[in-house]
C-alpha positions in Angstrom: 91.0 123.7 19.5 93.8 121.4 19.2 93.4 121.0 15.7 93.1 124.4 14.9 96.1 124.7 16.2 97.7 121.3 14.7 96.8 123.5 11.2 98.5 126.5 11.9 101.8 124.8 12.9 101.7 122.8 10.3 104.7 122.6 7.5 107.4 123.5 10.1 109.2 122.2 13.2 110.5 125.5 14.7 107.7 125.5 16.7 107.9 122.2 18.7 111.7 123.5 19.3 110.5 126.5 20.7 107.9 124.9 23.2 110.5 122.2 24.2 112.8 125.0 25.4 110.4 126.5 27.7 109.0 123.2 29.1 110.0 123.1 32.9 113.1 121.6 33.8 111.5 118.7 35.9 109.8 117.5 32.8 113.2 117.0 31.0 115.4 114.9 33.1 118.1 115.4 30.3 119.1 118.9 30.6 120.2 120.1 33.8 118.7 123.6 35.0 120.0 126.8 34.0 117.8 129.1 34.9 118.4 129.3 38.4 115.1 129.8 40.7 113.1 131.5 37.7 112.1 128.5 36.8 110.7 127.0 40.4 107.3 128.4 39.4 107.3 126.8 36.0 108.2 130.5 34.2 111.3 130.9 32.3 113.2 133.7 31.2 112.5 134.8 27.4 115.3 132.8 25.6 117.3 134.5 22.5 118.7 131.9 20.8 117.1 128.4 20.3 118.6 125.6 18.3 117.2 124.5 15.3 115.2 128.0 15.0 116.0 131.4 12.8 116.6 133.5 15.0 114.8 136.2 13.0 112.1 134.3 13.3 111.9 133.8 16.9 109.8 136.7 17.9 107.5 135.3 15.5 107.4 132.1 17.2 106.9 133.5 20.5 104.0 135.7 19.2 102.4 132.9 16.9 102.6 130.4 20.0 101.4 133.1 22.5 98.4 133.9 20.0 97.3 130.0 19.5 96.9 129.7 23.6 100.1 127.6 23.7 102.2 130.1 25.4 102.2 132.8 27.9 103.8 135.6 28.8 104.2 137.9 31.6 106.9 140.9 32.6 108.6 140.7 35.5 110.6 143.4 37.3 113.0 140.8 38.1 114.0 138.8 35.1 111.8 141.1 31.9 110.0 138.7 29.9 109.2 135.7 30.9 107.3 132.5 29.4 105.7 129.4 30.5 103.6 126.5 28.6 100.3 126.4 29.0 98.2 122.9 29.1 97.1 123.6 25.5 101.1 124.3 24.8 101.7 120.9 26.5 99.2 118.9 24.6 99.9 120.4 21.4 104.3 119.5 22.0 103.4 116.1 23.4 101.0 115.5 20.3 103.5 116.9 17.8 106.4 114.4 19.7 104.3 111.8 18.8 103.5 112.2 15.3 107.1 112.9 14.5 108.0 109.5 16.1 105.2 107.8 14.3 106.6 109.6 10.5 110.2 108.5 12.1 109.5 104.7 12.3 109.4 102.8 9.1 106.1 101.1 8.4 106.3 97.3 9.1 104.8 95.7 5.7 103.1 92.5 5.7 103.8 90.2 2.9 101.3 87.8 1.8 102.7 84.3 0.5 
């Protein structure tokens, strides 16, 4: 399944910017919490703007990621929409972290004398 999914996100980066928003807070030591005690249970309110995404394509994103397993939603009374990763959402941003650092670091090329 995870390279079906590899296939569909293919050709843009949106994506891993969208699932990196709604990883829990404890995962990124980085970025201090801002979503108060929403995100306790690892759910996070439905964000409206994300860097480094269109944000007419957004809802797209959400519905794309929801629809390949890596996302999911629920409405609360509380907070409306809310999202969380799922382990498939995990693997699939932990696998595209890593092939972006691999296509980042420049080959190390062996001469022969």
């Amino acid at each position: 399944m995870l390279d079906f999914v590899a296939q569909e996100l293919v050709g843009s980066d949106e994506w891993r910017h969208v699932l990196q928003a709604y990883q829990p807070p404890e995962t990124r030591p980085e970025t201090p919490c801002t979503h108060g005690d929403a995100a306790a249970d690892g759910w996070l309110p439905r964000l409206v703007g994300i860097d480094g995404v269109d944000p007419a394509q957004l809802s797209r994103l959400h519905g794309k990621l929801i629809a390949l397993g890596c996302l999911k939603f629920e409405i609360s009374g509380k907070t409306g929409m809310q999202y969380q990763l799922t382990p498939l959402g995990r693997q699939t941003l932990q696998r595209g972290l890593q092939a972006s650092a691999e296509a980042e670091s420049p080959e190390v090329a062996t001469a022969e004398s």
